[in-house]
LUMVEXMAR-237183 format. One record per atom (N, C-alpha, C): residue in one letter; chain; x negated, y negated, z negated. Coordinates in steps of 0.2 Angstrom, whole numbers, plus 5000, padded with zeros to 4 digits. Example, Ala and Ser with C-alpha at 12.3 -4.5 7.8 and 13.67 -1.06 7.14 Angstrom:
# residues 2
("A", "A", (4934, 5028, 4961))
("A", "A", (4938, 5022, 4961))
("A", "A", (4934, 5016, 4961))
("S", "A", (4936, 5011, 4965))
("S", "A", (4932, 5005, 4964))
("S", "A", (4936, 5000, 4961))
END
This chain:
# residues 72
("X", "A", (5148, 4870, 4881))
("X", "A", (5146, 4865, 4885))
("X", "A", (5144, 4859, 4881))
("X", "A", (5149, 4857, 4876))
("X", "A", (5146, 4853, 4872))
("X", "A", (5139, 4854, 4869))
("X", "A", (5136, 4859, 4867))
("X", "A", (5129, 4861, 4862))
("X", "A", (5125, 4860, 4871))
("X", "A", (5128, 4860, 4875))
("X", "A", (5123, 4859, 4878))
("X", "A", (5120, 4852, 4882))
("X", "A", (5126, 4848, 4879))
("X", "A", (5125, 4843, 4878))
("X", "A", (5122, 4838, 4875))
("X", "A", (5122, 4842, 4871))
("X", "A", (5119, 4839, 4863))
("X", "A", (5111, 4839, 4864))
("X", "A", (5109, 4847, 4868))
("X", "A", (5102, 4846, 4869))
("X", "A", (5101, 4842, 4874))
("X", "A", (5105, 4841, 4880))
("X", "A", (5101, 4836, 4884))
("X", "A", (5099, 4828, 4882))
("X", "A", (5106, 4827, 4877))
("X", "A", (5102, 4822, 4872))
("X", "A", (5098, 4822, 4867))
("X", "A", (5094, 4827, 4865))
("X", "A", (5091, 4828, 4859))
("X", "A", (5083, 4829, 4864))
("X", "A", (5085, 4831, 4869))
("X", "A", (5077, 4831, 4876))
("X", "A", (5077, 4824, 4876))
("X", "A", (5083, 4819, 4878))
("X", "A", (5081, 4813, 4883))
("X", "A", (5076, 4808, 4877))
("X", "A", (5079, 4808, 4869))
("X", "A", (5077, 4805, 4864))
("X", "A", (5071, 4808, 4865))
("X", "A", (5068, 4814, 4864))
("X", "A", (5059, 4817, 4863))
("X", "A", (5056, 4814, 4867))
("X", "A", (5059, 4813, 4875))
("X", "A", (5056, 4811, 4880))
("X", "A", (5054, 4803, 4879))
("X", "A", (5058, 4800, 4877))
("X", "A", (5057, 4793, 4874))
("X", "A", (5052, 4791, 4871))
("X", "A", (5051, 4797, 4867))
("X", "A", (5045, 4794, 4864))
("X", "A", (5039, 4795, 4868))
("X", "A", (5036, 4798, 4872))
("X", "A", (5030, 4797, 4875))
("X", "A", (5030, 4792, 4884))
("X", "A", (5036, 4789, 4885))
("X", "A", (5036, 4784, 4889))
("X", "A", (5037, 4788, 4896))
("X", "A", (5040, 4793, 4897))
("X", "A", (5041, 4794, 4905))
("X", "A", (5040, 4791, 4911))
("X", "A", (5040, 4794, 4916))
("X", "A", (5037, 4790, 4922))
("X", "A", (5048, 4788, 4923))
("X", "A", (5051, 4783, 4925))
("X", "A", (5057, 4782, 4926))
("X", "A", (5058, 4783, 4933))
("X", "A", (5054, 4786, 4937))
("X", "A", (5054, 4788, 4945))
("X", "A", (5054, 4796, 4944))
("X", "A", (5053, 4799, 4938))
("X", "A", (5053, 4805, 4941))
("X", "A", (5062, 4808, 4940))
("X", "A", (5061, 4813, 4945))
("X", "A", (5069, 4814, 4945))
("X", "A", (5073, 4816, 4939))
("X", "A", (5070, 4820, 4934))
("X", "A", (5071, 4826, 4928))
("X", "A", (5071, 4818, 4922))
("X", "A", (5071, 4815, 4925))
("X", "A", (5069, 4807, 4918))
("X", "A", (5077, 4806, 4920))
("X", "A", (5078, 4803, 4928))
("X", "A", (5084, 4801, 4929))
("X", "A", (5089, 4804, 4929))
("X", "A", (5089, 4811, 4931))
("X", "A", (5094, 4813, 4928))
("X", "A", (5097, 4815, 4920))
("X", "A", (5093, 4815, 4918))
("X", "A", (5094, 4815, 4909))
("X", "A", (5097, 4808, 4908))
("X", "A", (5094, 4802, 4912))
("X", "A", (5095, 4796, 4910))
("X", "A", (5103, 4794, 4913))
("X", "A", (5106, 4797, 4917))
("X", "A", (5111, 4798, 4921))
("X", "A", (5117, 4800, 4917))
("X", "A", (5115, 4807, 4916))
("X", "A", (5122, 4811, 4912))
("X", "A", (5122, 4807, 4905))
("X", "A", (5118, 4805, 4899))
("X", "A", (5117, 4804, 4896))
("X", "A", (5120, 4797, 4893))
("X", "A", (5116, 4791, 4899))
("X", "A", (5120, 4784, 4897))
("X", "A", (5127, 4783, 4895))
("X", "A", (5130, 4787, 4901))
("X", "A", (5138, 4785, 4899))
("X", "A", (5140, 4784, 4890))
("X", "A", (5137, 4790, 4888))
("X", "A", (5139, 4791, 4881))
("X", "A", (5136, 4787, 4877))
("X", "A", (5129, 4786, 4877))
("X", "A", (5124, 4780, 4872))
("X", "A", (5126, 4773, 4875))
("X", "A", (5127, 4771, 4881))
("X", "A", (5126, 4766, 4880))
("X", "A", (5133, 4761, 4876))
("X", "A", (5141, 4763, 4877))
("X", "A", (5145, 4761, 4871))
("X", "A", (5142, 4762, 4862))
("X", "A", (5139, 4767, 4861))
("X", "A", (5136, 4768, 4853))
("X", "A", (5133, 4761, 4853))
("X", "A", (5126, 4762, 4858))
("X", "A", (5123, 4756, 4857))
("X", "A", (5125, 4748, 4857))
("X", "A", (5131, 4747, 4860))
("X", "A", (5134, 4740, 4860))
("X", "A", (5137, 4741, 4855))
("X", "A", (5140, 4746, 4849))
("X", "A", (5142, 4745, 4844))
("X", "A", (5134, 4744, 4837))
("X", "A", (5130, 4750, 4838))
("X", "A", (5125, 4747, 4834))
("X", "A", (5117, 4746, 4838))
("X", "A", (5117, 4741, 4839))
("X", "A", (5111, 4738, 4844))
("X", "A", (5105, 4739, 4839))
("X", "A", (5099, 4744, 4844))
("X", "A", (5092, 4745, 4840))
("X", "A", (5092, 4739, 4838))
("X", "A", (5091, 4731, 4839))
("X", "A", (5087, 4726, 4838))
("X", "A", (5091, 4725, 4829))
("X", "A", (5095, 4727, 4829))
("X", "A", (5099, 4726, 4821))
("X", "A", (5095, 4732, 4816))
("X", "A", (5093, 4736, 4818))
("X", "A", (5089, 4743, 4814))
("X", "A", (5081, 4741, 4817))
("X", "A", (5079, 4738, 4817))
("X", "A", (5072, 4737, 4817))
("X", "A", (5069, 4738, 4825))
("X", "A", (5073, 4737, 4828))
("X", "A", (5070, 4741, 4836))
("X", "A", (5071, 4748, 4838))
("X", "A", (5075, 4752, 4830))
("X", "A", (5075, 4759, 4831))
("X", "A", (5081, 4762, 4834))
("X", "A", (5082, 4765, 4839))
("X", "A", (5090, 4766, 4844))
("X", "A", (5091, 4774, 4841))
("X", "A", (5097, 4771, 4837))
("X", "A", (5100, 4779, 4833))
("X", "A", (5108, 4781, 4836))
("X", "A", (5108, 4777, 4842))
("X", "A", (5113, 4780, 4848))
("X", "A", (5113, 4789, 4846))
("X", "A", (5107, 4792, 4848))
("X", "A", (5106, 4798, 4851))
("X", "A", (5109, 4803, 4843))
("X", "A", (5108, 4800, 4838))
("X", "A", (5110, 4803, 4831))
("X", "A", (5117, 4803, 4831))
("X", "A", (5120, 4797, 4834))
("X", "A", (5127, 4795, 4832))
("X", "A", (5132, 4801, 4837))
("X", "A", (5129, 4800, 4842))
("X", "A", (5132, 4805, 4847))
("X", "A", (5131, 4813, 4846))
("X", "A", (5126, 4815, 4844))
("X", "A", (5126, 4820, 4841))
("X", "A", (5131, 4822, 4838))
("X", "A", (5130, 4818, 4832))
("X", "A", (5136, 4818, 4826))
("X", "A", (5144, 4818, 4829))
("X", "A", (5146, 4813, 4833))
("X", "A", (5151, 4814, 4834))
("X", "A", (5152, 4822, 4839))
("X", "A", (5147, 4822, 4844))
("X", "A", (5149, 4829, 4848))
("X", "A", (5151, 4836, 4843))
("X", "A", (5148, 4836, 4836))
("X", "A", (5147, 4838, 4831))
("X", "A", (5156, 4840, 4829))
("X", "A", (5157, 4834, 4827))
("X", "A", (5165, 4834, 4824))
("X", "A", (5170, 4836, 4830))
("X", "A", (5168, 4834, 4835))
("X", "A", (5171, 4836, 4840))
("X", "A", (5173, 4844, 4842))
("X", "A", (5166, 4846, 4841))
("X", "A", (5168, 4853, 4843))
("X", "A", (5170, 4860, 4836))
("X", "A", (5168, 4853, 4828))
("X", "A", (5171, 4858, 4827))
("X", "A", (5181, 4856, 4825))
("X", "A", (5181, 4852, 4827))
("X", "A", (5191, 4852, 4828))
("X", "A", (5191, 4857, 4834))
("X", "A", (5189, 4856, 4839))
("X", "A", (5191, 4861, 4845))
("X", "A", (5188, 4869, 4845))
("X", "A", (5185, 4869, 4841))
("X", "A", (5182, 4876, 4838))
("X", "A", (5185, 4879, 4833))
END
């Protein structure tokens, strides 16, 4: 469950980069499941401090990462 988590954040970052329409449904829902967890990362390292670049999606990775392997 976790890795498949990790993908739907490693899809929402790719989608990022070429600007998504934010009405279509497959944008919100990614935008949905996924916020919860980026948006605390990102109050802790705010893109505007690393150059406008948001490495939320790295850090949550990383974590899901150590997570699964103690539970694993």
């Amino acid at each position: 469950m976790l890795t498949l988590y990790s993908w739907v954040i490693i899809i929402r970052a790719l989608l990022s980069w070429v600007s998504p329409d934010p009405y279509n449904p497959v944008v919100r829902i990614l935008h949905q499941v996924t916020e919860p967890v980026l948006a605390p990362i990102r109050k802790l390292v705010p893109p505007e401090k690393l150059a406008g670049m948001d490495i939320s999606p790295l850090i949550a990775i990383f974590l899901i990462q150590v997570l699964q392997h103690f539970l694993y």
